[in-house]
C-alpha positions as CSV (number, residue, x, y, z in Angstrom):
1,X,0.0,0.0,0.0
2,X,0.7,3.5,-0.8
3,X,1.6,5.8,2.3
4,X,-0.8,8.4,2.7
5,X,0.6,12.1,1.7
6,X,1.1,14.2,4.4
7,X,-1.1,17.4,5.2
8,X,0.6,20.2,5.1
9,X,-1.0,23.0,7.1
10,X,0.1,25.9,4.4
11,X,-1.5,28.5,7.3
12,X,1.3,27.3,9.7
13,X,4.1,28.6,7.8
14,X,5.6,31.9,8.8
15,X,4.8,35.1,6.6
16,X,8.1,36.8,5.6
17,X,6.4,39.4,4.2
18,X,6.0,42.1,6.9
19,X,9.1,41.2,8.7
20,X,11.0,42.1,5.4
21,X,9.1,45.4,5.0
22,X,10.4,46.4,8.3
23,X,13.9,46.4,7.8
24,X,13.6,49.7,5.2
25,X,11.7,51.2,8.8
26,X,14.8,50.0,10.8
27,X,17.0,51.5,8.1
28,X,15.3,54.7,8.8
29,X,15.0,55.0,12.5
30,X,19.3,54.2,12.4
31,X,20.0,56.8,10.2
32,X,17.7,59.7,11.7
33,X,19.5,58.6,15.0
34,X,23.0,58.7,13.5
35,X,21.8,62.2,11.8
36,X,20.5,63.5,15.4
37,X,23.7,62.1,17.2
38,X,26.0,63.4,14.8
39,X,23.8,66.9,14.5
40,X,24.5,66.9,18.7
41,X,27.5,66.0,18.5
42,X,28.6,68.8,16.1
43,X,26.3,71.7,18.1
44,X,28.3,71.0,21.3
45,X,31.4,69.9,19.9
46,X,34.0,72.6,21.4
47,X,32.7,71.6,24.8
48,X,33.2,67.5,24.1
49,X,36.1,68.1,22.8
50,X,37.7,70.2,25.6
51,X,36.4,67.4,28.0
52,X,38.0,64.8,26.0
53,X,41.4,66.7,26.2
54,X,41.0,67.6,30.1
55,X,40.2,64.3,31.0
56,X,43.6,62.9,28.6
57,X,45.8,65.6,29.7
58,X,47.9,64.4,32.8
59,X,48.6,67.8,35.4
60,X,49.6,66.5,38.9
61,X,49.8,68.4,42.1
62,X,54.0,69.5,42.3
63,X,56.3,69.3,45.2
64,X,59.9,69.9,45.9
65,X,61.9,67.3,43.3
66,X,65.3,65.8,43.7
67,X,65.7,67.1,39.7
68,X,63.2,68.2,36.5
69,X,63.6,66.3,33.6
70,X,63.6,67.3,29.9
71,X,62.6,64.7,27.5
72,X,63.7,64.6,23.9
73,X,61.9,66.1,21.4
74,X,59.6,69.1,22.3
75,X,62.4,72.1,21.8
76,X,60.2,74.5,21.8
77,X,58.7,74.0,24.7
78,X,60.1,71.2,27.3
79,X,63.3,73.3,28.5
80,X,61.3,76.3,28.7
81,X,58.7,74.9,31.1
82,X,61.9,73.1,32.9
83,X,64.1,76.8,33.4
84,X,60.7,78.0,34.6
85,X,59.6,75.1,37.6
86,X,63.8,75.2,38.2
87,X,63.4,78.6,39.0
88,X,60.7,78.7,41.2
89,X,63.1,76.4,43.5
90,X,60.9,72.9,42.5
91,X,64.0,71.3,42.0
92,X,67.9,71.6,42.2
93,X,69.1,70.2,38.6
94,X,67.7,69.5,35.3
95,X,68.4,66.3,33.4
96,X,68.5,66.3,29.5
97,X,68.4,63.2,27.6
98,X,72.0,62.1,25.1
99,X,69.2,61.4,22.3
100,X,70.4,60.0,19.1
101,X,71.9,61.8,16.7
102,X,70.1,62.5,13.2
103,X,72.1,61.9,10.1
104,X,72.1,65.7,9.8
105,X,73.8,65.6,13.0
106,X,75.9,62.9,12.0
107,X,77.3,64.3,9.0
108,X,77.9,67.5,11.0
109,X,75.1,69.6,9.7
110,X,73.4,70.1,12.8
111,X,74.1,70.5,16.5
112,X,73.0,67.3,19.1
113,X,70.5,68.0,20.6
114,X,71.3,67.9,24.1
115,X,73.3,70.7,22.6
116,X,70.3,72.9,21.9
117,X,68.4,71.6,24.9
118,X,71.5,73.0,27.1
119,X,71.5,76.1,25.3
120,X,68.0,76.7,26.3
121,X,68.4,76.3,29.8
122,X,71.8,78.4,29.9
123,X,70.0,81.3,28.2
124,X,67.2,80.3,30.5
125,X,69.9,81.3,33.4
126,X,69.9,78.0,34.3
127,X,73.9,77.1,35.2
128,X,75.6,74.7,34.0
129,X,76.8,73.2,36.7
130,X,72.7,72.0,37.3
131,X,72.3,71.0,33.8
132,X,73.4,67.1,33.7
133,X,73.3,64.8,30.7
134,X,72.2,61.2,31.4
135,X,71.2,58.1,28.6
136,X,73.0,56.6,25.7
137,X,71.4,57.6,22.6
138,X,67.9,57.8,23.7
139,X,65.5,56.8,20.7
140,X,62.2,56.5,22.9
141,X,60.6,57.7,25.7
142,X,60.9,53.8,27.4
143,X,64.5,54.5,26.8
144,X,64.2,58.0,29.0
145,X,62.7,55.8,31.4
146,X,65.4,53.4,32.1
147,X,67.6,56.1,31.7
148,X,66.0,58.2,34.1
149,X,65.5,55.2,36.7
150,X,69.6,54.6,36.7
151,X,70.1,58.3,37.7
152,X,67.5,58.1,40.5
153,X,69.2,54.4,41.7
154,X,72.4,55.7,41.5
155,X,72.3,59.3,43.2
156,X,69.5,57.5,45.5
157,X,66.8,59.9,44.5
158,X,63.6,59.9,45.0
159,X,61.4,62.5,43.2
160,X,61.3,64.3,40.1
161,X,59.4,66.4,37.6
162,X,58.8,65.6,33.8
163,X,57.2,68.9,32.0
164,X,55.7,67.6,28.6
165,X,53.3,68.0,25.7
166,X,49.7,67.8,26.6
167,X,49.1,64.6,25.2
168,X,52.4,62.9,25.8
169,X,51.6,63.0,29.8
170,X,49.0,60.8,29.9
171,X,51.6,57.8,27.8
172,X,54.4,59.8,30.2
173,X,52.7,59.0,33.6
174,X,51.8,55.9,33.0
175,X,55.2,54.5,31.6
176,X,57.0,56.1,34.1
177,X,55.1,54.5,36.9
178,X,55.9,51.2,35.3
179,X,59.2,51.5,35.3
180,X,60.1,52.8,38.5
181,X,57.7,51.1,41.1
182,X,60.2,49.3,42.5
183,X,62.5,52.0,42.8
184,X,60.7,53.5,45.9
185,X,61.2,56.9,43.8
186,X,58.3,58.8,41.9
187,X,57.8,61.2,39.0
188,X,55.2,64.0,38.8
189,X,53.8,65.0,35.4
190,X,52.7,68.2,34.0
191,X,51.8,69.5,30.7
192,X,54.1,72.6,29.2
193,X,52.3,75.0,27.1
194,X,52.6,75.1,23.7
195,X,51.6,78.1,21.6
196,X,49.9,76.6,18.7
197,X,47.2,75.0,20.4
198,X,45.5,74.5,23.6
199,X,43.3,71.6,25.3
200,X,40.3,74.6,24.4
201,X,41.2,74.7,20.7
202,X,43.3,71.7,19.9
203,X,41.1,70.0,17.0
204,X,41.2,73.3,15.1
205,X,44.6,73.6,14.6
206,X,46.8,70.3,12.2
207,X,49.9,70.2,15.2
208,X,46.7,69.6,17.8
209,X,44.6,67.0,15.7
210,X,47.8,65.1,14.4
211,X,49.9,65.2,18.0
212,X,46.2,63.7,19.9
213,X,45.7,61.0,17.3
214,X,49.9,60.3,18.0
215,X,49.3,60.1,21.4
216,X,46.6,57.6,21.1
217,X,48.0,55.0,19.0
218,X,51.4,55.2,20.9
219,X,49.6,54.9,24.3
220,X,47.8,51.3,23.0
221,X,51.0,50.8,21.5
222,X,53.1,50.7,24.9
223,X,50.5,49.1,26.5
224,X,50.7,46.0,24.2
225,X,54.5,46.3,24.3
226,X,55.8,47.0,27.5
């Protein structure tokens, strides 16, 4: 005998039909939200964007410092913030970094810079004497660090300032921390002033948009790596 057919109950089935209608309704809610957010976003975007660089920029409370240290890099601002905390008695020597020469500097083209950095802080009226050289051809701010932490362990230190760009303290502090926790000795960042842009204005100027989206990437990028 022949097996019976089956009855199929057709009314059973789900209907597509107004589910796919809806999507082009989902499509357009999305987009009027993305329109409304962005809209927002834009109205009010000096004040989001000044919070976004307050809450990034590291400033930390100063006290009295067993020496101020200049980075690399940041000329035109670093020693000048330095001869200025040095001066108000913060601390009693500044330490400039032996970066790495530049094949311009190599070839004899152009002065080290630990050259220029010095001649900062001597026009600065910083002396000499309190100006003190430390590293080994510095390429990085980790190698600053390390640099930085032998000085401390070997004049048995225990404090010091780093004046930096506003959006290399953040990346500053925290690598900094790292490296000399278990040094007993600690290092208080603050932002130097630059004149082409502030943490008000910073996305309006190229140096401000390109030195914040620097500071980002490097800042994931240290985290992964060190």
């Amino acid at each position: 005998m022949n097996p019976q057919p089956s009855t199929i109950d057709y009314q059973a089935r789900p209907v597509r039909g107004p589910v796919v209608r809806k999507w082009p309704r989902r499509l357009l809610w999305f987009a009027a939200f993305c329109f409304l957010l962005s809209a927002f976003c834009f109205a009010f975007r000096s004040p989001l964007l000044t919070g976004l660089a307050t809450a990034w920029i590291v400033n930390e409370p100063l006290e009295k410092a067993d020496a101020i240290v200049v980075l690399g890099g940041g000329l035109d601002t670093r020693p000048f913030e330095a001869a200025r905390l040095y001066h108000e008695g913060l601390a009693p020597k500044i330490l400039l970094m032996n970066v790495k020469p530049s094949p311009t500097t190599q070839l004899g083209i152009t002065q080290p810079e630990k050259d220029l950095t010095r001649q900062v802080l001597l026009k600065k009226e910083v002396p000499d004497s309190d100006c003190i050289t430390i590293g080994d051809a510095v390429a990085s701010t980790h190698d600053e660090a390390l640099a930085v932490r032998a000085w401390l362990v070997t004049n048995h230190a225990s404090r010091i300032i780093i004046p930096t760009d506003l959006f290399h303290t953040r990346r500053v502090r925290w690598l900094f921390r790292k490296e000399l926790k278990d040094t007993g000795a600690s290092a208080l960042v603050v932002s130097a002033p630059t004149e082409e842009y502030q943490a008000t204005n910073w996305w309006r100027h190229e140096e401000g948009l390109i030195a914040f989206q620097n500071e980002v990437i490097k800042y994931l990028y240290y985290h992964l790596k060190y």
